[in-house]
C-alpha positions as CSV (number, residue, x, y, z in Angstrom):
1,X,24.0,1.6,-12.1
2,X,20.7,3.4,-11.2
3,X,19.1,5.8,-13.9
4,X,16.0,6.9,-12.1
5,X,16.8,7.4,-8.4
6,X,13.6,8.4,-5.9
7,X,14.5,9.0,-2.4
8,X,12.1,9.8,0.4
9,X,9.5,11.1,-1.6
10,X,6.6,12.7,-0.3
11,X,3.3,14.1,-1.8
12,X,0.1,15.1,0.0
13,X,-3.7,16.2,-1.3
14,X,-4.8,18.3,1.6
15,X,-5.5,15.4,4.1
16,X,-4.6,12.8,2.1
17,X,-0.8,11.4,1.9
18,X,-1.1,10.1,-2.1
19,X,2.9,9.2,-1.4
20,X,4.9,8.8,2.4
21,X,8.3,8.1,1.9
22,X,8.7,6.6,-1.0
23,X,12.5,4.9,-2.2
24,X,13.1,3.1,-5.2
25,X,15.6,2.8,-7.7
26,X,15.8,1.7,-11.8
27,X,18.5,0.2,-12.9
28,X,19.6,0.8,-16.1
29,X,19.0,-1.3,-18.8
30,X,16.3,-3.0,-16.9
31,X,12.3,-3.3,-17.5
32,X,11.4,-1.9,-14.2
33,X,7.5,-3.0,-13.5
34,X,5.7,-0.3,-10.4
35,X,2.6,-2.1,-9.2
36,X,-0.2,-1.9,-6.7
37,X,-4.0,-1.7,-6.1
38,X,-6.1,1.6,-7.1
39,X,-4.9,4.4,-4.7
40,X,-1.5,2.8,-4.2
41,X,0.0,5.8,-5.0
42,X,1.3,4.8,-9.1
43,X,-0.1,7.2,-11.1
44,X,1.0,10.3,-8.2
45,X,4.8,9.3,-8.5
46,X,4.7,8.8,-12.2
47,X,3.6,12.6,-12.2
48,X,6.5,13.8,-10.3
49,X,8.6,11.4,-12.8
50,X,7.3,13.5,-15.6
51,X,7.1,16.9,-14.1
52,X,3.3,17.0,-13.6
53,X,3.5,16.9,-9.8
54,X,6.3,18.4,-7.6
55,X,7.0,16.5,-4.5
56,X,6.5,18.3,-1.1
57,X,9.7,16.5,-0.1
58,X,12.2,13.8,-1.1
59,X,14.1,13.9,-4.4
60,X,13.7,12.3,-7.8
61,X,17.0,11.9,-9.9
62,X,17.5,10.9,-13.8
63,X,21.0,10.1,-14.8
64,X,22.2,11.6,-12.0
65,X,20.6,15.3,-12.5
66,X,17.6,16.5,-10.4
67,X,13.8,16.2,-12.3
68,X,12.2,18.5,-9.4
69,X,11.1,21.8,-10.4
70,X,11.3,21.0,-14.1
71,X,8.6,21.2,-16.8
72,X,7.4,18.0,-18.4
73,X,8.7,19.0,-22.2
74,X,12.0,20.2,-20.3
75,X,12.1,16.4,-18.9
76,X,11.2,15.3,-22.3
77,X,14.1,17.0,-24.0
78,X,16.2,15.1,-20.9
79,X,16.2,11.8,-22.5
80,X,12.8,10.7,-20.8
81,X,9.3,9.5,-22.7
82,X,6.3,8.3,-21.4
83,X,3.8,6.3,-23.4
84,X,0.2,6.8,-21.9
85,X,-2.8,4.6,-20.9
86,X,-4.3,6.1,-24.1
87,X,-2.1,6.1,-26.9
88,X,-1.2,9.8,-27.9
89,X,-0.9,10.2,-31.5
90,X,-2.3,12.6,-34.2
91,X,-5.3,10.7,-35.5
92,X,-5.5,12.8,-39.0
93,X,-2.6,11.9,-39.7
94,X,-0.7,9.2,-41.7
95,X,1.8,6.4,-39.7
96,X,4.5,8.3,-41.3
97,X,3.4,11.5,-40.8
98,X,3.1,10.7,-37.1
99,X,6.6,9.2,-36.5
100,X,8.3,12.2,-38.4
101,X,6.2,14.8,-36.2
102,X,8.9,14.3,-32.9
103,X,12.0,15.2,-35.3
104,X,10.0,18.4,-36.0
105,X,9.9,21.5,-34.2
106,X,6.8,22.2,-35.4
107,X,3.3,19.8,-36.2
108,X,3.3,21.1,-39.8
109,X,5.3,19.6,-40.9
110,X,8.2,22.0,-42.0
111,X,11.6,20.9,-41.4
112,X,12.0,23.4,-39.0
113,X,14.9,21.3,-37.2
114,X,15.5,21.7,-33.4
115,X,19.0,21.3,-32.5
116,X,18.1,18.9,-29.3
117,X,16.8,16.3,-31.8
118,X,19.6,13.9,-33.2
119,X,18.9,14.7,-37.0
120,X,20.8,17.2,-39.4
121,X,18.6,17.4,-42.6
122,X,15.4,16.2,-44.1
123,X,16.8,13.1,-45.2
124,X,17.8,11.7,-41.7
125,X,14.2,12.5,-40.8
126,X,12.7,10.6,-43.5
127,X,15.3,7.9,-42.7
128,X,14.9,7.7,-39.1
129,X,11.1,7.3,-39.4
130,X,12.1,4.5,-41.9
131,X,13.7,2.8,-39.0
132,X,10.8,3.7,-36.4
133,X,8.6,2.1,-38.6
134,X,10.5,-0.8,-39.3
135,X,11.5,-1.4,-35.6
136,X,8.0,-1.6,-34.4
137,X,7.0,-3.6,-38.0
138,X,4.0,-0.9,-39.1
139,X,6.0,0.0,-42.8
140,X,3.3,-1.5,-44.6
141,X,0.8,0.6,-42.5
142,X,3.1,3.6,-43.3
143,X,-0.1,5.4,-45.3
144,X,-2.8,4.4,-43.1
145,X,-4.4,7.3,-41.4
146,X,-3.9,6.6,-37.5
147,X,-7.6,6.8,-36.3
148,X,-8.9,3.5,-38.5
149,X,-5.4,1.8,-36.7
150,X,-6.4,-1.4,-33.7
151,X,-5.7,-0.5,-30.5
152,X,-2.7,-2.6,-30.6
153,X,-1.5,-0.6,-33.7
154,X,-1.9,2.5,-32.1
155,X,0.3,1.7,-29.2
156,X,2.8,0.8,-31.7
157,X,2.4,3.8,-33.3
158,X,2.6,5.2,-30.1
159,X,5.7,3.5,-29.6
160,X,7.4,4.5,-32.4
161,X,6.6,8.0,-31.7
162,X,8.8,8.0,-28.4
163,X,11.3,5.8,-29.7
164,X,11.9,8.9,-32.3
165,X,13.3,10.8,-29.7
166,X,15.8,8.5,-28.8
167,X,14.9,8.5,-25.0
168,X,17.3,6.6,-22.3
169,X,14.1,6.3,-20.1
170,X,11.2,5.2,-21.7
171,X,8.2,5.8,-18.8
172,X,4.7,3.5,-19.7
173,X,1.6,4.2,-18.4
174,X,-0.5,0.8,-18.2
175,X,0.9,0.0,-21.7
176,X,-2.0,-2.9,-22.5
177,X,-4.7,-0.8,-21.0
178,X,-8.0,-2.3,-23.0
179,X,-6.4,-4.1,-25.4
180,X,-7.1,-8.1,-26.6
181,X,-4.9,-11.1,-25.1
182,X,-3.5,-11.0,-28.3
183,X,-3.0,-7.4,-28.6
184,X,-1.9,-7.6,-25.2
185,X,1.1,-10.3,-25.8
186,X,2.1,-8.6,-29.7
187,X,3.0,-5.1,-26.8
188,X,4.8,-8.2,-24.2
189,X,6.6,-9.1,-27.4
190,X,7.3,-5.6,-29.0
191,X,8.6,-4.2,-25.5
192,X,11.0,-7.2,-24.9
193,X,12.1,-7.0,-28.2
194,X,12.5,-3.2,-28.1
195,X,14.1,-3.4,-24.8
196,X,17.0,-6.3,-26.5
197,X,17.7,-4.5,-29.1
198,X,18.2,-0.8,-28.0
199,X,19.1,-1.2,-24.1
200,X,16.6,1.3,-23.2
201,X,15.7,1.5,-19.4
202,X,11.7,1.2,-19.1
203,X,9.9,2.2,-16.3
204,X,6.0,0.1,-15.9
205,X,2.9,0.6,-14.5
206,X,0.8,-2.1,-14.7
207,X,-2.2,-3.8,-13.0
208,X,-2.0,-6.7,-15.6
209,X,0.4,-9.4,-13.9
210,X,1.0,-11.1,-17.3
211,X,2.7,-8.6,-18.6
212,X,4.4,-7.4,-15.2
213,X,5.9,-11.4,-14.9
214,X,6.7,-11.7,-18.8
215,X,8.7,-8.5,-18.9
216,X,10.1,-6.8,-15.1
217,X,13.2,-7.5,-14.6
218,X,12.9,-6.1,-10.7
219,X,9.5,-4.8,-9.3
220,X,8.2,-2.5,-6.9
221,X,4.9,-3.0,-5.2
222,X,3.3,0.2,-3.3
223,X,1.0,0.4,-0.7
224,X,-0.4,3.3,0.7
225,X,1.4,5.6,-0.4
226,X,4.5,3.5,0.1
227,X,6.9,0.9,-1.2
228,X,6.6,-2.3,0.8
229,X,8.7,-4.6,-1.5
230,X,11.1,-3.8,-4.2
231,X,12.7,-7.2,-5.2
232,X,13.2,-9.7,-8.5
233,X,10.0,-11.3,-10.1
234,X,10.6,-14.7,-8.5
235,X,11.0,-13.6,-5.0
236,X,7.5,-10.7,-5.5
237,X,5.6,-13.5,-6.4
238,X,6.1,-15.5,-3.0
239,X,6.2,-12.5,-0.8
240,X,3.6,-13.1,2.2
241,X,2.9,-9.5,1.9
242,X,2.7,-9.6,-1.8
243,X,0.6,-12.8,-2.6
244,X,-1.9,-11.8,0.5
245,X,-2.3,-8.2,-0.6
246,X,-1.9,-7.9,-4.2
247,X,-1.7,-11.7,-6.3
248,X,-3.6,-13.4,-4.7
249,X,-5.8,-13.4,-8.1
250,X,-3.0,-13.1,-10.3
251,X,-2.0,-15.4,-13.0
């Protein structure tokens, strides 16, 4: 069953057609990896995912219910995250402090409790960051303020953060984006792991094909402006068009 449904999606810069007819769909459930050279068109339909953009035609559909026209905290509040090339945190803060703020209406601090978040009191806050933490193993960071964090820490952090809000659709952003190898295979690891455990349908933009191969379950590769191949890993990585456009230096 598709989550994320894009149909005949258009999107034009004066002159310039950033997106021609794009169709792709995410299953759910699945690590879904979007790929393609600078000016393929990625980072254009990931802003009409989130509400940034609106399409001059074509429609994109989440769990069945139209995104277009929406604002991006509106989408937010729809079940969909999106973790970004730079993590997004509050760097005064604490680890804790960060992972309570999405159960909070308001970045105080006070338990001023918004009904669309799945808490009832101050105790399920406190308990549910217990399990963020735990889930993306940072409790014995819990006191550390966020800005001395790694970069790989930071994603976690991140992580955690989005996690919080319980989404179905978890949207990333170039997830490894200047990090270390190791770094790099602690977020492979952390997303699979993630993904195992909580079923959550991920969505991935990535230009590293190490993490694209160790985690997509199906990938898209665009062009142009356009999907040329949507298929599984194993049959992507021997696609003519594929391997002579966009793998050819892969590993």
């Amino acid at each position: 069953m598709s989550i994320l449904e894009v149909q005949n999606v258009n999107k034009s810069f004066g002159g310039l057609k950033a997106l021609q007819n794009v169709n792709l769909s995410v299953e759910e459930g699945t690590i879904h990896a979007i790929i393609g050279p600078n000016g393929a068109g990625k980072s254009t339909l990931l802003n009409c995912f989130i509400g940034k953009l609106i399409p001059d035609t074509g429609t994109v559909n989440f769990d069945g219910h139209s995104l277009l026209g929406m604002k991006p905290h509106e989408i937010n509040q729809t079940g969909v995250s999106r973790v970004f090339q730079t993590p997004e945190i509050f760097s005064d803060l604490t680890v804790y402090e960060n992972i309570m703020i999405p159960c909070f209406a308001k970045r105080d601090g006070s338990f001023c409790l918004n009904p669309l978040k799945r808490v009832k009191s101050e105790a399920d806050i406190h308990e549910k960051a217990e399990h963020m933490m735990e889930d993306v193993s940072m409790a014995d960071k819990r006191h550390m303020i966020a800005s001395s964090l790694s970069r790989g820490d930071k994603r976690r952090l991140e992580m955690a953060m989005c996690l919080a809000q319980d989404p179905q659709l978890l949207l990333l952003d170039e997830p490894t984006a200047g990090m270390a190898r190791a770094d790099t295979n602690n977020t492979i690891e952390l997303l699979a792991e993630i993904q195992n455990k909580r079923h959550i349908t991920m969505a991935v933009i990535e230009h590293d094909m190490h993490v694209v191969f160790s985690l997509a379950q199906k990938i898209s590769v665009l062009a142009q402006g356009t999907v040329i191949v949507e298929d599984l890993p194993e049959n992507i990585k021997g696609h003519p068009k594929v391997q002579e456009a966009y793998l050819g230096g892969a590993h």
